[in-house]
ChimeraX commands (.cxc) that place a marker at each C-alpha (Angstrom):
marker #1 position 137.55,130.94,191.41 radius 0.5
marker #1 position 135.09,130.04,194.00 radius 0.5
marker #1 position 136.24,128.34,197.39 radius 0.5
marker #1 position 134.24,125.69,199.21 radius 0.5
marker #1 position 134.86,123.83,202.39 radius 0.5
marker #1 position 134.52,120.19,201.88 radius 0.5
marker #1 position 132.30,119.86,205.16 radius 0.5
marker #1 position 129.55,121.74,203.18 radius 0.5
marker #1 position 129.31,118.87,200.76 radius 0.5
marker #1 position 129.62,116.10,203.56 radius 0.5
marker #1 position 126.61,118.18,205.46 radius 0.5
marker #1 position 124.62,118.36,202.52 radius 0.5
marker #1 position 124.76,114.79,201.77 radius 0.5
marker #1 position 123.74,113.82,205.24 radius 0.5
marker #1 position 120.60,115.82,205.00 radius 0.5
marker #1 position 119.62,115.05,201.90 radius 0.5
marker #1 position 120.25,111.16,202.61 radius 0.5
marker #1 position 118.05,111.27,205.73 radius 0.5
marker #1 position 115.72,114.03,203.59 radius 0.5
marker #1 position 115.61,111.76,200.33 radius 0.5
marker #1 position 114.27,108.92,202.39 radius 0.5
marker #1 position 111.71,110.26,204.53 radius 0.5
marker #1 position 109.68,112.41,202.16 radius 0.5
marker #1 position 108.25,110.81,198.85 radius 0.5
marker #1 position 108.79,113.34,195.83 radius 0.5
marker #1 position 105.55,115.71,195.03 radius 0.5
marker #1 position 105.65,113.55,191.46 radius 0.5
marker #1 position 105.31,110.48,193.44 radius 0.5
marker #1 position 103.05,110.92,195.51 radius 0.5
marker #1 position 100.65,113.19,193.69 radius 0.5
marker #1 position 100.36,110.06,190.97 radius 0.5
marker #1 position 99.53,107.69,193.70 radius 0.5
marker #1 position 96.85,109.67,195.19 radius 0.5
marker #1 position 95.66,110.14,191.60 radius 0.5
marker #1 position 95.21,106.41,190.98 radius 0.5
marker #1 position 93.37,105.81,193.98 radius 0.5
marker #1 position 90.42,107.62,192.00 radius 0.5
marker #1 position 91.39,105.82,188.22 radius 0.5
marker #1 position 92.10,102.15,189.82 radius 0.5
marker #1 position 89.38,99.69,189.00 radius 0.5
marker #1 position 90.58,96.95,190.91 radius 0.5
marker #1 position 89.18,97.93,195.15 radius 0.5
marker #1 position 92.64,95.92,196.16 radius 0.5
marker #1 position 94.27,98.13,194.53 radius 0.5
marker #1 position 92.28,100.99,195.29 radius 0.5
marker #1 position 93.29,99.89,198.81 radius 0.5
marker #1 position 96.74,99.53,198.31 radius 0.5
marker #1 position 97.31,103.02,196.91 radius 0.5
marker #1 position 95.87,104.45,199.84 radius 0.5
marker #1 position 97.40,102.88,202.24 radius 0.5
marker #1 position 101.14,104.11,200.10 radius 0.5
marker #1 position 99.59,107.56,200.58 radius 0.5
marker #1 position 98.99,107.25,204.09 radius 0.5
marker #1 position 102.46,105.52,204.52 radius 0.5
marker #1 position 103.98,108.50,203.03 radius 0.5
marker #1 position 102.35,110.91,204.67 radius 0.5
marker #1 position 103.59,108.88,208.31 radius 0.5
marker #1 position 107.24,109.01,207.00 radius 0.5
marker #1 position 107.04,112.53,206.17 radius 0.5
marker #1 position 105.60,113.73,209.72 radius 0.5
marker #1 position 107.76,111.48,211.81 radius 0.5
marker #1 position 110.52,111.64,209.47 radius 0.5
marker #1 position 110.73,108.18,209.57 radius 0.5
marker #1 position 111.76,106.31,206.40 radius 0.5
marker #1 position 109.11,105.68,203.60 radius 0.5
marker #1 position 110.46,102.13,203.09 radius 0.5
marker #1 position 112.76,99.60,205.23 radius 0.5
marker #1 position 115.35,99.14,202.33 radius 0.5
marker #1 position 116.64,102.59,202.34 radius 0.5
marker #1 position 118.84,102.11,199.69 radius 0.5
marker #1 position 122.19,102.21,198.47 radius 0.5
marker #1 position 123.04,105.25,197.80 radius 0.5
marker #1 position 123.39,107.34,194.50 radius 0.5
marker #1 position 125.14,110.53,194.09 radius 0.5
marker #1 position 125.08,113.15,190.98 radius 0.5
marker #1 position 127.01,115.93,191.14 radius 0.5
marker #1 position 127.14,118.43,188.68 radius 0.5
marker #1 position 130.43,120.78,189.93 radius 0.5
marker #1 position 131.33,124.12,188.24 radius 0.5
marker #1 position 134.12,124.18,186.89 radius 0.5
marker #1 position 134.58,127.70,188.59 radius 0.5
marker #1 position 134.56,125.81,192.28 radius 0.5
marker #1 position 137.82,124.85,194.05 radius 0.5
marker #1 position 136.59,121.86,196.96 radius 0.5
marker #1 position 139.34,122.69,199.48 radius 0.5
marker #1 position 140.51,121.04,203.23 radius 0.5
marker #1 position 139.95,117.23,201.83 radius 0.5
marker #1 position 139.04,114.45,199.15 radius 0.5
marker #1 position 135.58,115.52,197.66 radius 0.5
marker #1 position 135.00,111.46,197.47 radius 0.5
marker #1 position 135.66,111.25,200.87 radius 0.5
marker #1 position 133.62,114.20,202.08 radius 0.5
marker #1 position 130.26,112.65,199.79 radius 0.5
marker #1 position 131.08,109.05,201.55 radius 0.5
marker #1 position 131.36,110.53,205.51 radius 0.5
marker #1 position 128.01,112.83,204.46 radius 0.5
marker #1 position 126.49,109.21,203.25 radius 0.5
marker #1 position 127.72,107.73,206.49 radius 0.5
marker #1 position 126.62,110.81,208.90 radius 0.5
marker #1 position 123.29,110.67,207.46 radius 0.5
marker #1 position 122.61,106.63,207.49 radius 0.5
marker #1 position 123.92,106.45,211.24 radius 0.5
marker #1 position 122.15,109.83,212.39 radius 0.5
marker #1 position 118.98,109.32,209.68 radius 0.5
marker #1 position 118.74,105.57,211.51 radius 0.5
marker #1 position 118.29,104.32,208.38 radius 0.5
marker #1 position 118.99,100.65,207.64 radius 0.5
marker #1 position 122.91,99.56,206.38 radius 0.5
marker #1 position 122.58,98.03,203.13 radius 0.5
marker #1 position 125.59,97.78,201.40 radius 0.5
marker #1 position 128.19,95.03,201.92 radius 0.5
marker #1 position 132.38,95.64,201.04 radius 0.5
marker #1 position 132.73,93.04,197.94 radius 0.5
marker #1 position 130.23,91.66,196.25 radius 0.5
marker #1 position 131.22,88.07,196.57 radius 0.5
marker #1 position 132.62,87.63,200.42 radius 0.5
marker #1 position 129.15,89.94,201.41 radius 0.5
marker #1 position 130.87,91.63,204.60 radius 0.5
marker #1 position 128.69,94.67,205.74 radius 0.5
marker #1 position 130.29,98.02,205.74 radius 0.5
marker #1 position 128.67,99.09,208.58 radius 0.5
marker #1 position 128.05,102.84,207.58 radius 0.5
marker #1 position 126.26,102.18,204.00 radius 0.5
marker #1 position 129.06,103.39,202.38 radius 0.5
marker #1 position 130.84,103.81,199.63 radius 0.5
marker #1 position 128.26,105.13,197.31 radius 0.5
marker #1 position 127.66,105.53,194.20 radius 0.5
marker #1 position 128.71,108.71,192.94 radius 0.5
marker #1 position 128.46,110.51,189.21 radius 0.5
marker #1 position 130.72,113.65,188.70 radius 0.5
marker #1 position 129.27,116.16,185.85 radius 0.5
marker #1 position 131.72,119.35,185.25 radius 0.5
marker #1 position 129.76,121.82,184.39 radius 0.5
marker #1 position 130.16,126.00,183.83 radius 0.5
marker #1 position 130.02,128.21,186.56 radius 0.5
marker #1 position 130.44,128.22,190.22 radius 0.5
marker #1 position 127.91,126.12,191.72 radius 0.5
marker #1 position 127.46,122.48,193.41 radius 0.5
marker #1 position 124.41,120.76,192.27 radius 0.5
marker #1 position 124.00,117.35,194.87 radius 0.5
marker #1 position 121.58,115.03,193.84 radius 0.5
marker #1 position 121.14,111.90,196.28 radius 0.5
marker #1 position 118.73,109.25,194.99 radius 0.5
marker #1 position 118.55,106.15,197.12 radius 0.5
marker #1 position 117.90,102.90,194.94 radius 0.5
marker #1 position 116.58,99.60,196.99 radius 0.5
marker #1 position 117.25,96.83,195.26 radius 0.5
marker #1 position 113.90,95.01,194.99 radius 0.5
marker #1 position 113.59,97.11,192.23 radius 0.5
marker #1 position 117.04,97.39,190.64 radius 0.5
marker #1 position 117.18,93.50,190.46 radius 0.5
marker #1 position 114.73,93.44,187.97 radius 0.5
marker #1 position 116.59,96.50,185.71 radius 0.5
marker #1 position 118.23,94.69,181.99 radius 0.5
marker #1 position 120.30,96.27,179.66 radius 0.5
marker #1 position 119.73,95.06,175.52 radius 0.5
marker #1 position 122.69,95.26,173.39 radius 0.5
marker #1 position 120.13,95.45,170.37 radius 0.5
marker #1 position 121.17,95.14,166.85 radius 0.5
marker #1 position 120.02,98.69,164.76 radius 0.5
marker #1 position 118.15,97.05,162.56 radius 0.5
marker #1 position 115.39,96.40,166.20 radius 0.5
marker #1 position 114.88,99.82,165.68 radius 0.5
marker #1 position 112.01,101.57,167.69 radius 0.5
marker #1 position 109.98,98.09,167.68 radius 0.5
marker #1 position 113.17,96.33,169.81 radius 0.5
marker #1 position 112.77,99.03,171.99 radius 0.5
marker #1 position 109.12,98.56,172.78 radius 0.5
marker #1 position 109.72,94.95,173.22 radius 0.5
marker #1 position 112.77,95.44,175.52 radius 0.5
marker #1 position 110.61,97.87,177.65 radius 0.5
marker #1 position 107.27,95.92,177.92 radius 0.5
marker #1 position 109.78,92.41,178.60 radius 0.5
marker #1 position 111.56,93.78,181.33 radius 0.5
marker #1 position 108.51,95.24,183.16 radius 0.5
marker #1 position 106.31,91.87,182.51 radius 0.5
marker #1 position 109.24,89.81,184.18 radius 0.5
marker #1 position 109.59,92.26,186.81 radius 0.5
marker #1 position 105.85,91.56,188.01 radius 0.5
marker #1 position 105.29,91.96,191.58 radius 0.5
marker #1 position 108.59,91.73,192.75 radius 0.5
marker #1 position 109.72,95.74,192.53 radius 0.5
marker #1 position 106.78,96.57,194.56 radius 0.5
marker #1 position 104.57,98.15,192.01 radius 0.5
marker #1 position 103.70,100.52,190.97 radius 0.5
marker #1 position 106.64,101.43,189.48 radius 0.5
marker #1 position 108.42,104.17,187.69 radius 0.5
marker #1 position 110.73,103.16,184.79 radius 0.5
marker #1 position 113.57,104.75,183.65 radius 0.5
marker #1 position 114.71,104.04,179.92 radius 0.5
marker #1 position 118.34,104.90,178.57 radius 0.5
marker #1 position 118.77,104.50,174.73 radius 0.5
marker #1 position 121.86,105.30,173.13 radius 0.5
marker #1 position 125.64,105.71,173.99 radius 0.5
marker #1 position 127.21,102.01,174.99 radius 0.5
marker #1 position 126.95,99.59,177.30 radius 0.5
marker #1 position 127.58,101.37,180.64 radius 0.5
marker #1 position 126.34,104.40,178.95 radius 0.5
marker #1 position 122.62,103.52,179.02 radius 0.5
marker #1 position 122.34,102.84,181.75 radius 0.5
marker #1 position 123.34,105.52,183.23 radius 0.5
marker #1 position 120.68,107.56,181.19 radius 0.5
marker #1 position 118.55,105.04,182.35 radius 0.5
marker #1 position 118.88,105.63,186.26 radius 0.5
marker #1 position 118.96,109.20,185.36 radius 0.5
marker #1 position 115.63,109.10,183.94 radius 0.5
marker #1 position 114.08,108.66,187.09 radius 0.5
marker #1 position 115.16,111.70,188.64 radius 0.5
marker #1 position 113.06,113.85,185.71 radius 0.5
marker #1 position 110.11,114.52,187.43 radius 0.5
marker #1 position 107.41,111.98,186.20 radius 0.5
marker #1 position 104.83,114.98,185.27 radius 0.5
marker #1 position 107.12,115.88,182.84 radius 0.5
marker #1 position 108.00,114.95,179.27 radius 0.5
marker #1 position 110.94,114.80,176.83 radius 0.5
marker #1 position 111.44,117.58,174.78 radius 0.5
marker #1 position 111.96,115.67,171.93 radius 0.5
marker #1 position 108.71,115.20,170.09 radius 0.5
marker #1 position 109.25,111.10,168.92 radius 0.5
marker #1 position 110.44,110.37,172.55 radius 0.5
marker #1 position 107.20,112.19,174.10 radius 0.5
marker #1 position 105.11,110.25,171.90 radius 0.5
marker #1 position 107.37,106.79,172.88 radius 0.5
marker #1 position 107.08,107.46,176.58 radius 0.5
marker #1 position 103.35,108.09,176.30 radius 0.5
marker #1 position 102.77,105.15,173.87 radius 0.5
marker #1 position 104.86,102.78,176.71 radius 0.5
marker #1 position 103.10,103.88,179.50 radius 0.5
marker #1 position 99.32,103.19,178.24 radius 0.5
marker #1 position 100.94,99.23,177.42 radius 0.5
marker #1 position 102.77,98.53,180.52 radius 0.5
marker #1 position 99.98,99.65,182.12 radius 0.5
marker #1 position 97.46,97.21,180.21 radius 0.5
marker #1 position 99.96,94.22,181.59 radius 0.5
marker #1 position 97.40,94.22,184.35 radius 0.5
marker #1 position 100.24,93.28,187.30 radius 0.5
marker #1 position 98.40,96.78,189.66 radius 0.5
marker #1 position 99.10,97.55,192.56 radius 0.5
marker #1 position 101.99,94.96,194.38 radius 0.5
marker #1 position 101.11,92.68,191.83 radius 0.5
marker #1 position 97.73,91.85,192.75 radius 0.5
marker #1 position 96.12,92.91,189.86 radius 0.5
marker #1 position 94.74,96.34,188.43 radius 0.5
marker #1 position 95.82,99.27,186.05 radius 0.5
marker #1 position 98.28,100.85,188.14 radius 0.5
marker #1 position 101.42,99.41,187.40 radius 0.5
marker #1 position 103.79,101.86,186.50 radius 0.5
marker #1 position 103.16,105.63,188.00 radius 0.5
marker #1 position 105.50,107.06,185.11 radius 0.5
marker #1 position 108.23,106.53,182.04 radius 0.5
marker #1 position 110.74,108.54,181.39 radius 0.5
marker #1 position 113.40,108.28,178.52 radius 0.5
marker #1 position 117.14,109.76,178.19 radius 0.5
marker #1 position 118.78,109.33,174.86 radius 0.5
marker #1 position 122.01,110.09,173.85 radius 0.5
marker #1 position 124.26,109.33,170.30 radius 0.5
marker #1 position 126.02,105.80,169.96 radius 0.5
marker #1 position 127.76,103.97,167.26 radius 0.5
marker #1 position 126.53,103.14,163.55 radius 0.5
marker #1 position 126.42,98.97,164.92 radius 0.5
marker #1 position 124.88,99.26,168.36 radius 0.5
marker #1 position 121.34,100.63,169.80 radius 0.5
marker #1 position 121.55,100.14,173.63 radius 0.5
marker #1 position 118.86,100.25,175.62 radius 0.5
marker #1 position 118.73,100.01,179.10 radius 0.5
marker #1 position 115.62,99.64,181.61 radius 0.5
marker #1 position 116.24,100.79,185.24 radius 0.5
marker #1 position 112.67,99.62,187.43 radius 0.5
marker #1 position 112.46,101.31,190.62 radius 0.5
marker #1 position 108.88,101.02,192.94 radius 0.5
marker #1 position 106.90,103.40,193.91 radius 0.5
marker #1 position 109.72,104.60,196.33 radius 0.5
marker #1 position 111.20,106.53,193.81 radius 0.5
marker #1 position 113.57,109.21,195.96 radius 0.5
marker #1 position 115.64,111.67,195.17 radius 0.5
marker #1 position 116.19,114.85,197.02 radius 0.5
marker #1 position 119.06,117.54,195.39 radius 0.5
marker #1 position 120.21,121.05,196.66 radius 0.5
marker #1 position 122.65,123.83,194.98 radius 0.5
marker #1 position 125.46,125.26,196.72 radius 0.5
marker link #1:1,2 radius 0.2
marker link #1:2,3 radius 0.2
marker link #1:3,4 radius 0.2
marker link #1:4,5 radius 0.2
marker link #1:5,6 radius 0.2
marker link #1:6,7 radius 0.2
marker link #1:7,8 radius 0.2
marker link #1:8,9 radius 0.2
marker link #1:9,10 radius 0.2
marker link #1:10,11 radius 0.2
marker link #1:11,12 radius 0.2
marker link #1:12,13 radius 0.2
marker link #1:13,14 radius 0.2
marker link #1:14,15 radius 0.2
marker link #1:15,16 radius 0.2
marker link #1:16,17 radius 0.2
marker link #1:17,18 radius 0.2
marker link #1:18,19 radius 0.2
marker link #1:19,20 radius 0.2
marker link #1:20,21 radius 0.2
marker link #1:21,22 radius 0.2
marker link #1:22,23 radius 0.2
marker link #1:23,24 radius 0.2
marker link #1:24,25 radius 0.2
marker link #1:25,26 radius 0.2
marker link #1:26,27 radius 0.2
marker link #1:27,28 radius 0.2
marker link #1:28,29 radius 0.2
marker link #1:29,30 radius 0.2
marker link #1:30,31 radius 0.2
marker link #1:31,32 radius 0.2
marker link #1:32,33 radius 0.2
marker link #1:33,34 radius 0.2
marker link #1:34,35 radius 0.2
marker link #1:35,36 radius 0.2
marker link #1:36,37 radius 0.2
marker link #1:37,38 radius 0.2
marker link #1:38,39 radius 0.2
marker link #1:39,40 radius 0.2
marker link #1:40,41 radius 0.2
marker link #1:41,42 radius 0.2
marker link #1:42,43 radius 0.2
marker link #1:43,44 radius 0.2
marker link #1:44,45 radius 0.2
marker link #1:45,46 radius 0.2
marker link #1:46,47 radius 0.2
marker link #1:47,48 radius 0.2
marker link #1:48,49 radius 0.2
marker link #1:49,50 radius 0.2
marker link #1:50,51 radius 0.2
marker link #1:51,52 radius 0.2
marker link #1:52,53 radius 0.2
marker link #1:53,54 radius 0.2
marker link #1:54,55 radius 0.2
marker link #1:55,56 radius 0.2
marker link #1:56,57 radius 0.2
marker link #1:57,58 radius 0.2
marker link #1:58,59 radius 0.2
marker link #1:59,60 radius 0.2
marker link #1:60,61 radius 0.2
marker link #1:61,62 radius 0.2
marker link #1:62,63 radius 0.2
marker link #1:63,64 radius 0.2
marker link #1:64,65 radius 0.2
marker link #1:65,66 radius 0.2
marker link #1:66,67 radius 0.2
marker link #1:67,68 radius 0.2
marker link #1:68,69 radius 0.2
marker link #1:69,70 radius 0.2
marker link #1:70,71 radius 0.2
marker link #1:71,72 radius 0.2
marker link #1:72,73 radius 0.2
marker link #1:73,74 radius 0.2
marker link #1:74,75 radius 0.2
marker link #1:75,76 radius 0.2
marker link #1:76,77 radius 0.2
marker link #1:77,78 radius 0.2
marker link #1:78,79 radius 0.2
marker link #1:79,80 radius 0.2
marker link #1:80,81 radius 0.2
marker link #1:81,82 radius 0.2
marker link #1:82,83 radius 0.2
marker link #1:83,84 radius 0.2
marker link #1:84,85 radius 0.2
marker link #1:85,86 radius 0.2
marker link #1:86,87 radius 0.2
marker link #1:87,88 radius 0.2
marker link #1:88,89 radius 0.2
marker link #1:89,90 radius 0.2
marker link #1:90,91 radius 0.2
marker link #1:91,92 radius 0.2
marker link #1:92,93 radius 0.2
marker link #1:93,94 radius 0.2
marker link #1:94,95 radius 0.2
marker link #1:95,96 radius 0.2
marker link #1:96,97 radius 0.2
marker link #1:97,98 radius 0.2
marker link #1:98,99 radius 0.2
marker link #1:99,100 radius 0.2
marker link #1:100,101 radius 0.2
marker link #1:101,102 radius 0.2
marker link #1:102,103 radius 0.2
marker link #1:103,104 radius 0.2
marker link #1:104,105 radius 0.2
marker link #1:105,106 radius 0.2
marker link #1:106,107 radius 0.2
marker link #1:107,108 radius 0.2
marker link #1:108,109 radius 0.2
marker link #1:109,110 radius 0.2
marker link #1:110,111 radius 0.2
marker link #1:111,112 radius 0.2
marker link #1:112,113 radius 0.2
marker link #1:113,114 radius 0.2
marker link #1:114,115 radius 0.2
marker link #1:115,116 radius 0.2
marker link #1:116,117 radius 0.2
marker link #1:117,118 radius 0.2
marker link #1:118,119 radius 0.2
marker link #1:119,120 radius 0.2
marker link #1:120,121 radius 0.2
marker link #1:121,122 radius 0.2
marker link #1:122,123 radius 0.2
marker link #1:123,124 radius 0.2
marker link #1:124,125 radius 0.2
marker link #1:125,126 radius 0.2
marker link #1:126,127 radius 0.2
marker link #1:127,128 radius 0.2
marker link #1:128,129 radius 0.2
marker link #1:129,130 radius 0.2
marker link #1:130,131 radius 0.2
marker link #1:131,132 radius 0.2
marker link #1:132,133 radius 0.2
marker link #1:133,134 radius 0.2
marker link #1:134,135 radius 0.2
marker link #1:135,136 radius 0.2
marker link #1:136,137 radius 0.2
marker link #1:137,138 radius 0.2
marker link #1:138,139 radius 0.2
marker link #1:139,140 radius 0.2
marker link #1:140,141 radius 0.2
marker link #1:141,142 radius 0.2
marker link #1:142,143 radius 0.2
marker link #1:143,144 radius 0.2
marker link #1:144,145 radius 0.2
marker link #1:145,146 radius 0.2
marker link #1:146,147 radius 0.2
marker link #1:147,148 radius 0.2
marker link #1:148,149 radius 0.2
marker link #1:149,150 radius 0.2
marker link #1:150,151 radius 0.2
marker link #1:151,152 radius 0.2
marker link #1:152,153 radius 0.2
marker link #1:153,154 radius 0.2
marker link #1:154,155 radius 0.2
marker link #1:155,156 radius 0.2
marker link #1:156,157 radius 0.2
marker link #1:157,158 radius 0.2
marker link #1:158,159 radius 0.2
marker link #1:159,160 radius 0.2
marker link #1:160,161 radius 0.2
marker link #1:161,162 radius 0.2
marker link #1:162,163 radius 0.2
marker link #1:163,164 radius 0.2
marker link #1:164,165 radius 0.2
marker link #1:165,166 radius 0.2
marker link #1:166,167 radius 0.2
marker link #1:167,168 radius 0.2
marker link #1:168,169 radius 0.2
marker link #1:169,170 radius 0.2
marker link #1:170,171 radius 0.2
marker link #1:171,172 radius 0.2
marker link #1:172,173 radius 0.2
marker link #1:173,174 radius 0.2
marker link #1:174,175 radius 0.2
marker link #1:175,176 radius 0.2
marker link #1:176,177 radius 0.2
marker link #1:177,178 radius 0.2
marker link #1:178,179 radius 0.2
marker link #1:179,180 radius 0.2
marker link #1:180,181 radius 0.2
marker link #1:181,182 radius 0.2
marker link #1:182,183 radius 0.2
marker link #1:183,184 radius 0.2
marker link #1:184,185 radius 0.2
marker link #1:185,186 radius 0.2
marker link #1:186,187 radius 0.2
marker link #1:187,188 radius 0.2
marker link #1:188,189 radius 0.2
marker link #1:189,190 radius 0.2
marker link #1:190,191 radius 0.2
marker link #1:191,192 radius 0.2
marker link #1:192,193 radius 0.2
marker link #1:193,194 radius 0.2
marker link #1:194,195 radius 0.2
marker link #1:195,196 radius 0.2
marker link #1:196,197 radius 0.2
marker link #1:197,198 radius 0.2
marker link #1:198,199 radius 0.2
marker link #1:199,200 radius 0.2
marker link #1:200,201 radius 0.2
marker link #1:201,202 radius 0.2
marker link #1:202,203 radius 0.2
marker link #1:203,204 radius 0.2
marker link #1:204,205 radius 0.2
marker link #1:205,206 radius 0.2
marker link #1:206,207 radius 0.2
marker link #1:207,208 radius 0.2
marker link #1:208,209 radius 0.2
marker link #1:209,210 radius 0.2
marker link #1:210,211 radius 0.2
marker link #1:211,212 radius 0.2
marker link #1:212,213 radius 0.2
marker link #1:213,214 radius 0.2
marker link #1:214,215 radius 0.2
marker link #1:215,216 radius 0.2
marker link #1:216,217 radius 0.2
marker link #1:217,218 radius 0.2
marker link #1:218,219 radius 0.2
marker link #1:219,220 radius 0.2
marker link #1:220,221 radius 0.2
marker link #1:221,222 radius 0.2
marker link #1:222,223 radius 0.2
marker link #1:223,224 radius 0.2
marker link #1:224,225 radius 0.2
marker link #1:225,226 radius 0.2
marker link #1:226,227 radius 0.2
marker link #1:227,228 radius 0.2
marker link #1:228,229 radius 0.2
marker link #1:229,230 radius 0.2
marker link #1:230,231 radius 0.2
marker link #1:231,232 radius 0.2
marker link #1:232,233 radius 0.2
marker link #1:233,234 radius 0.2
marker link #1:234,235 radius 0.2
marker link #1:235,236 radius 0.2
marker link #1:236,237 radius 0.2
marker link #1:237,238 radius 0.2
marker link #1:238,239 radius 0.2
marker link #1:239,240 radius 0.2
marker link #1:240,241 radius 0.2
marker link #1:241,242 radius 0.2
marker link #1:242,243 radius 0.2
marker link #1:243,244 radius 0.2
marker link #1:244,245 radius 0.2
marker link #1:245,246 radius 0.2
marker link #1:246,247 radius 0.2
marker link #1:247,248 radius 0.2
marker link #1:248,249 radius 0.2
marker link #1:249,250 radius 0.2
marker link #1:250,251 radius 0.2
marker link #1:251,252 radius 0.2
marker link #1:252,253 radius 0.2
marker link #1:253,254 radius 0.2
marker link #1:254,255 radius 0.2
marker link #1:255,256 radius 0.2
marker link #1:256,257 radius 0.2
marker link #1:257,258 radius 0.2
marker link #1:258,259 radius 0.2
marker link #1:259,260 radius 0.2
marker link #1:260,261 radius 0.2
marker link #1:261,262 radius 0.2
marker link #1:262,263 radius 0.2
marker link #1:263,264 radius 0.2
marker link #1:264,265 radius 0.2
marker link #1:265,266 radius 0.2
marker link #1:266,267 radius 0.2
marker link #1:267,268 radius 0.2
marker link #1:268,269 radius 0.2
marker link #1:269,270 radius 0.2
marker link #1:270,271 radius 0.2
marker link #1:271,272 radius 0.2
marker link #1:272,273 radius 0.2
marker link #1:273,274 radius 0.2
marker link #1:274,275 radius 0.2
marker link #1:275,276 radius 0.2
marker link #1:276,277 radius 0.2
marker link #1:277,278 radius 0.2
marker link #1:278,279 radius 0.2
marker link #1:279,280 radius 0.2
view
């Protein structure tokens, strides 16, 4: 059995919150720089550069990449060979999220309840997924989601018989009424399986594969592949104003449900797609 101070998860979190937010993924950024070259539309062409030359400010004066930085979403995958000792490993992720939000100077986002809208102050609690695993490692993930994006996110309770077709459909739908408002281009995550909260999970998880990558499963390549070439024929480009860059990548999780059900859920994020991860 492994020991590990709970202040080494609260320290990791803080960097990786003020890390996650001030330099854009390789992915990310490589595909924007790429469009530049493919986009037809010279607003968009514009646009895309100036995102590259945004990033490339927030990663020099480590300032953030985007004003809403988030709320913030934690994975952890924890072996079950690890023993977190001297305090509450939900405690020590929340004071790393507040550490890095107040040191990081990044913007305070998330408000107590959800109806009475009172500001925590500290952008805190998060979000936070717990994964045992084997072994004796900590694998931290922190992905910061803004919510211009994860306002326009659905879940489909779909009926089996929608098959692969309700699928398309539910994809293509949710990124059409998206439009400009998730500051495109986008990446979209897709969940399909499990239940309700299941999906999307796999959804939001989705965007953390790296968008140069595909599924290993050979029909969910070939679905990923086929959805990208039509969302990006919906012609929305660059913020909106028009071209064929509207979604940078799409990436799909699956996972087993029930014999009655085929969720699918659709997670949009912008082209601020961050996520930053370390193993202790």
């Amino acid at each position: 059995m492994r020991e590990m101070d709970s202040a080494e998860i609260t320290k990791a979190v803080k960097n990786l919150c003020i890390e996650s937010n001030c330099v854009l993924n390789r992915d990310i950024y490589d595909a924007i720089k790429n469009s530049v070259e493919s986009e037809a539309s010279e607003i968009g062409k514009d646009i895309l550069e100036k995102l590259v030359k945004n990033a490339d400010i927030a990663k020099e004066k480590m300032k953030p990449i985007c004003q809403d930085t988030g709320m913030a979403v934690i994975f952890l995958e924890i072996g079950q060979e690890v023993f977190i000792k001297n305090g509450n490993l939900t405690d020590a992720i929340n004071e790393g999220v507040r550490q890095g939000y107040e040191e990081g100077f990044l913007r305070k986002s998330v408000v107590e309840d959800p109806l009475l809208r009172v500001n925590t102050g500290d952008n805190t609690p998060a979000v936070i997924h717990y994964n045992i695993v084997s072994g004796d490692k900590v694998k931290i993930t922190v992905a910061p989601k803004g919510f211009g994006s994860e306002n326009m996110s659905k879940i489909y309770m779909l009926k089996p018989s929608q098959g692969v077709d309700g699928v398309k459909d539910a994809v293509l739908n949710t990124v059409k009424l998206a439009g400009p408002n998730p500051c495109p281009p986008m990446v979209v995550g897709v969940g399909i399986g499990g239940n309700f909260e299941m999906c999307a999970y796999l959804a939001k998880k989705a965007l953390l594969r790296p968008i140069n990558t595909s599924s290993e499963i050979p029909y969910v390549k070939e679905l990923e592949e086929e959805l990208l070439e039509k969302v990006n024929k919906l012609g929305i480009g660059p913020q909106g104003l028009g071209g064929k860059t509207t979604v940078l990548g799409l990436n799909i999780e699956t996972f087993a449900t029930h014999i009655a059900g085929l969720p699918v859920a659709v997670n949009i994020s912008c082209h601020v797609t961050r996520h930053q991860e370390i193993i202790l």
